[in-house]
MITOR-126543 format. One record per residue (C-alpha): x, y, z. Coordinates in steps of 0.02 Angstrom, whole numbers, padded with zeros to 5 digits, always signed. Each point is the difference from the previous one (the first is absolute). Layout:
BEGIN
XYZ;...
***
This chain:
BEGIN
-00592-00206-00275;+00062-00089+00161;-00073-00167-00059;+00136+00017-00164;+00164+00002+00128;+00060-00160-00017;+00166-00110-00013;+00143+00109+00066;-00153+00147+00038;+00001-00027+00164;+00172-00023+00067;+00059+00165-00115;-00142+00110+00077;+00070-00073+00196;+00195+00029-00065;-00012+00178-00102;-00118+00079+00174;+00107-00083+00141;+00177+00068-00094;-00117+00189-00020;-00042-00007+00182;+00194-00054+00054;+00076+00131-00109;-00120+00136+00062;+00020-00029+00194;+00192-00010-00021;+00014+00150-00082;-00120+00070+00124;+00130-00038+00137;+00118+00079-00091;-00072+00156-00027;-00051+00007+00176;+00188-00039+00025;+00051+00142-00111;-00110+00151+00060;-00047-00050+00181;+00191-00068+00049;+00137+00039-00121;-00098+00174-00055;+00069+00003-00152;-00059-00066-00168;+00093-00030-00168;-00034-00042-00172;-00027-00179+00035;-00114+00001+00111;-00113+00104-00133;+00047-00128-00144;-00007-00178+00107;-00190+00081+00074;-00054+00034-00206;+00073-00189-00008;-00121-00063+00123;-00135+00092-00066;+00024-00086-00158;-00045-00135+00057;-00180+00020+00018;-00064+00026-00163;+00110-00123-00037;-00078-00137+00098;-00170+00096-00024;+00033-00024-00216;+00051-00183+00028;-00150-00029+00111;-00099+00050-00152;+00069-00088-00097;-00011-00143+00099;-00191+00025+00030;-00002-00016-00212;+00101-00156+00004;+00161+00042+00038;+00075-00186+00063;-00087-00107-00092;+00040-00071-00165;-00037+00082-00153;-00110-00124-00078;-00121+00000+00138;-00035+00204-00025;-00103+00085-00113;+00069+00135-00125;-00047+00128+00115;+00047-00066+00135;+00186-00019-00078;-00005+00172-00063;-00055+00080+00151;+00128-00087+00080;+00163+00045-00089;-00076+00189+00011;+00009-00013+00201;+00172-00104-00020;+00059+00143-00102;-00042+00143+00105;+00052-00090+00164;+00185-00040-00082;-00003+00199-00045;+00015+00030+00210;+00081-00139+00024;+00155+00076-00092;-00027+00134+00068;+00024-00066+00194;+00140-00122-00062;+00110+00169-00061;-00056+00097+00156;+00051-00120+00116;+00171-00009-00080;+00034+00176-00006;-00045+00006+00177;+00109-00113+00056;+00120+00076-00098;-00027+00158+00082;+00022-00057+00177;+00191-00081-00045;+00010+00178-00084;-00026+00085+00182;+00147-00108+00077;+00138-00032-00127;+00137+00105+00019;+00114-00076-00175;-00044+00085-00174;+00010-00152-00083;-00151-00105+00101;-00103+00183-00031;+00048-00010-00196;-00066-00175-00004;-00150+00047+00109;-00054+00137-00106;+00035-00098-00157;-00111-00149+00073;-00149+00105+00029;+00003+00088-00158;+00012-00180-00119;-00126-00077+00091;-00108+00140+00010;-00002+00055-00192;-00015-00189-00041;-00153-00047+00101;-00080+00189-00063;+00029-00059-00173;-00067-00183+00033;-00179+00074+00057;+00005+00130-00120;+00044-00100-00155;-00173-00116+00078;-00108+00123-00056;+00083+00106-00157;+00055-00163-00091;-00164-00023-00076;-00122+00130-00078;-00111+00001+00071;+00034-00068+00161;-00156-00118+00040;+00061-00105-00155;+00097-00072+00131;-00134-00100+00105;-00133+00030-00132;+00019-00116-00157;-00153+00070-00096;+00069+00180-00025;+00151-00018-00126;+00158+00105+00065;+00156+00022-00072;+00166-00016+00114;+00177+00066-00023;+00071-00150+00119;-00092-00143-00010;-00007-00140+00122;+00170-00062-00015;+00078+00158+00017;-00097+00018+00142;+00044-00142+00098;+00192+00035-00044;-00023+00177+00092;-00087-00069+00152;+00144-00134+00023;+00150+00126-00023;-00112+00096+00150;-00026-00129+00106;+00183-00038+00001;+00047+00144+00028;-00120+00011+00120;+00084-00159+00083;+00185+00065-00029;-00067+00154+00105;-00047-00109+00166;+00165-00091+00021;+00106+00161-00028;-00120+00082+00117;+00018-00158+00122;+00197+00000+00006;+00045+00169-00019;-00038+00058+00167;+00144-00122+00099;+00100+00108-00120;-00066+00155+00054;-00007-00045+00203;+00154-00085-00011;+00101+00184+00038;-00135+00084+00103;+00016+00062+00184;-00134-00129+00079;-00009-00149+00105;+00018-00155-00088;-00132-00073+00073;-00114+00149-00093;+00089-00020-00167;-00043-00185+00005;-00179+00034+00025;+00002+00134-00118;+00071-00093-00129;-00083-00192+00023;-00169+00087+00006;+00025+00083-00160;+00076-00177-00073;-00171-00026-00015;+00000+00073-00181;+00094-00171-00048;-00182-00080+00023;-00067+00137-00115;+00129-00033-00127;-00034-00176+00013;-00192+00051-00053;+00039+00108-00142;+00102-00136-00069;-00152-00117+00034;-00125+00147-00090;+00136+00031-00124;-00002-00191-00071;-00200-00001-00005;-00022+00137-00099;+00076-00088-00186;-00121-00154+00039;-00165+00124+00017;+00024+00074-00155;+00034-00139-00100;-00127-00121+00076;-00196-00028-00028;-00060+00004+00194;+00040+00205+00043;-00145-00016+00136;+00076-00139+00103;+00215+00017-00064;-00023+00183+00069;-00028-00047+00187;+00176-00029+00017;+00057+00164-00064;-00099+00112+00128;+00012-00094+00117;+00192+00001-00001;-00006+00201-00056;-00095+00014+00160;+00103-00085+00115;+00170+00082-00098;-00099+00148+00053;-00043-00022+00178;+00186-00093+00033;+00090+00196-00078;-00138+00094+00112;+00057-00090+00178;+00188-00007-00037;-00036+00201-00004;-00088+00010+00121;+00074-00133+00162;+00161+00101+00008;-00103+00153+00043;-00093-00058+00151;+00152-00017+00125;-00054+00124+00084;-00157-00033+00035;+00029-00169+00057;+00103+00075+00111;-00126+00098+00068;-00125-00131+00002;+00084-00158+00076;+00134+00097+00094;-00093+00122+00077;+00128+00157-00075;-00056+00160-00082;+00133+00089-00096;+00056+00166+00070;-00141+00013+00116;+00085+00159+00102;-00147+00109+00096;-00013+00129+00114;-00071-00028+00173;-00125+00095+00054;+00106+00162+00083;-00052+00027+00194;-00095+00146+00020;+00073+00130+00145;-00086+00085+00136;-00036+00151-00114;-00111-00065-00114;+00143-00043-00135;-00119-00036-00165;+00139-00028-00132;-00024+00172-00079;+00128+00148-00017;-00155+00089+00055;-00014-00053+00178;+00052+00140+00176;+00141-00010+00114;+00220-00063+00006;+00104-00094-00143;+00056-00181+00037;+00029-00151-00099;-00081-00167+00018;+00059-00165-00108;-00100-00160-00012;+00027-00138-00131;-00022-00193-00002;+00035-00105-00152;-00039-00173-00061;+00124-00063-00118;+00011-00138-00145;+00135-00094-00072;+00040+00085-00144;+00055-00073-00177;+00138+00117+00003;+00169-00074+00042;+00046+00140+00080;-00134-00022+00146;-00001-00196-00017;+00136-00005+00157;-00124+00094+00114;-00056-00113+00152;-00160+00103-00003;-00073-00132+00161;+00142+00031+00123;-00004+00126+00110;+00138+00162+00052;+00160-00060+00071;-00005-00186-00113;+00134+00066-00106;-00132+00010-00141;-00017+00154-00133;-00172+00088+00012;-00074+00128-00079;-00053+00170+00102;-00135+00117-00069;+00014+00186+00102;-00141+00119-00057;+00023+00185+00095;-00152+00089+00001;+00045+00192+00059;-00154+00120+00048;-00042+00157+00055;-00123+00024+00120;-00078+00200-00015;-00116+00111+00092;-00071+00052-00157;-00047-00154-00131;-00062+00142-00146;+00183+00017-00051;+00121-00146+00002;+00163+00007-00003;+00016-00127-00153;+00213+00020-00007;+00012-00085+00186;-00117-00147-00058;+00108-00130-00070;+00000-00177-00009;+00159-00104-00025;+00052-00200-00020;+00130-00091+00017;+00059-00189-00004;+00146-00071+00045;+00076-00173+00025;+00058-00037+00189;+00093-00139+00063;-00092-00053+00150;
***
């Protein structure tokens, strides 16, 4: 098999496994973002992770299809070697479409968790559900247009189809701009939706340039969009077909980062800053003369004791964004004071506690200092 990748063989196998390993890690980070940091997880983190899982049997279906000649020009492959072909190109568009209307509805999802206007949520919600249904119809109507379905790749069993090429091709265009329509709304909407919000510029900038990104991906879909009429008219599907899933795969990859950059603030943050968000703990309380082991349990008086130290971050919150959290008391600066009380009971008999005088109470406050 390897000695049959050829032509354009090589440089899709290198493109479709270096965008799979770049979607995966981001995505990585931003689940480790997401659970470890934020600790909270939403619906697009689920759907921009099924989006990057996508892409494996994706690339894994065009690296078949590659290995049967996928890159090279049509007369140079044998009939099975073109039929086996269009079967893996077939089944790796299938998750391809798949990914593309994942990663859409994810990043239609996030904008969902921030906007505060009906009208940007009524176009949000309308966005994900046309170009959802349309790419679910596009890989559907792949395999129930002809009966039966290996009539497609397979030119010695006689099928009959309800939408023939043409029809076909028609379908996957109205997609794929739709599909394109979808990035640049997706791109500009969120200055829109930032524009009002209670944030430092200097967030909303990076918030919304990062997710400009989906410009690029529009700019791809177009790109897949105006190779997909010439494929299905023209005589050389092995080779014309590179461009197409190639483009699908970069469209793909392109949605999956704009997602997924915004989300990982925070963890740069942590990383190259040195901050941990709301890292408040407990020191260690001093124990005292009478063997004081924590417990409502333990022999002898009733006293307090207070401890606390706390390492704080810049938060994202406006709110918080005009605390000086590196100067120290009497700067002038607003910090942020922690006060646990832990009250106990020390008894002469630990068998029956008194568990109405064991409480624990917290309280925060802002000082001027």
């Amino acid at each position: 098999m390897a000695e049959d990748i050829g032509g354009y063989g090589p440089t899709i196998i290198a493109t479709m496994w270096a965008e799979t390993g770049i979607t995966l890690v981001f995505v990585a980070l931003r689940l480790y973002t997401r659970i470890r940091i934020n600790r909270t997880v939403g619906w697009d983190d689920y759907l921009i992770s099924l989006a990057s899982i996508m892409m494996i049997p994706f690339s894994a279906a065009t690296t078949l299809a590659t290995m049967q000649g996928l890159g090279r020009h049509s007369a140079e492959l044998s009939l099975d070697q073109f039929m086996q072909s269009t079967r893996y190109i077939v089944i790796g568009q299938t998750f391809s479409l798949v990914g593309i209307a994942a990663s859409k509805a994810s990043v239609a999802a996030f904008l969902l968790r921030i906007t505060i206007h009906q009208w940007h949520k009524w176009i949000l919600y309308i966005l994900i559900l046309v170009v959802s249904l349309g790419c679910f119809v596009c890989a559907l109507f792949d395999y129930i247009r002809c009966d039966p379905i290996e009539s497609i790749w397979n030119f010695f069993i006689p099928g009959k189809c309800w939408m023939d090429a043409k029809g076909f091709t028609t379908l996957s265009a109205v997609v794929g701009g739709i599909s394109a329509a979808a990035d640049f709304i997706l791109a500009i909407l969120p200055w829109f939706i930032l524009w009002n919000l209670q944030m430092k510029r200097k967030d909303k900038n990076l918030i919304a340039s990062s997710m400009s990104l989906g410009f690029f991906a529009g700019v791809c879909g177009i790109i897949r969009t105006t190779t997909v009429e010439r494929i299905f008219t023209g005589v050389d599907y092995s080779y014309e077909t590179v461009g197409l899933i190639l483009w699908s795969s970069t469209e793909l990859t392109v949605t999956i980062l704009t997602a997924t950059i915004p989300t990982l603030r925070p963890l740069y943050k942590q990383l190259f800053l040195r901050q941990a968000a709301h890292s408040y703990r407990l020191n260690a309380v001093q124990k005292s003369p009478s063997n004081f082991n924590f417990s409502p349990y333990v022999p002898s008086t009733y006293r307090n004791k207070s401890s606390v130290s706390t390492s704080r971050t810049d938060s994202d919150r406006s709110d918080k964004s005009i605390i000086n959290h590196g100067a120290g008391p009497g700067s002038g600066s607003i910090v942020c004071t922690d006060v646990v009380y832990v009250e106990f009971e020390e008894r002469e008999n630990p068998a029956t506690p008194d568990l109405e005088r064991w409480n624990k109470r917290h309280a925060q406050m802002w000082e001027v200092v």
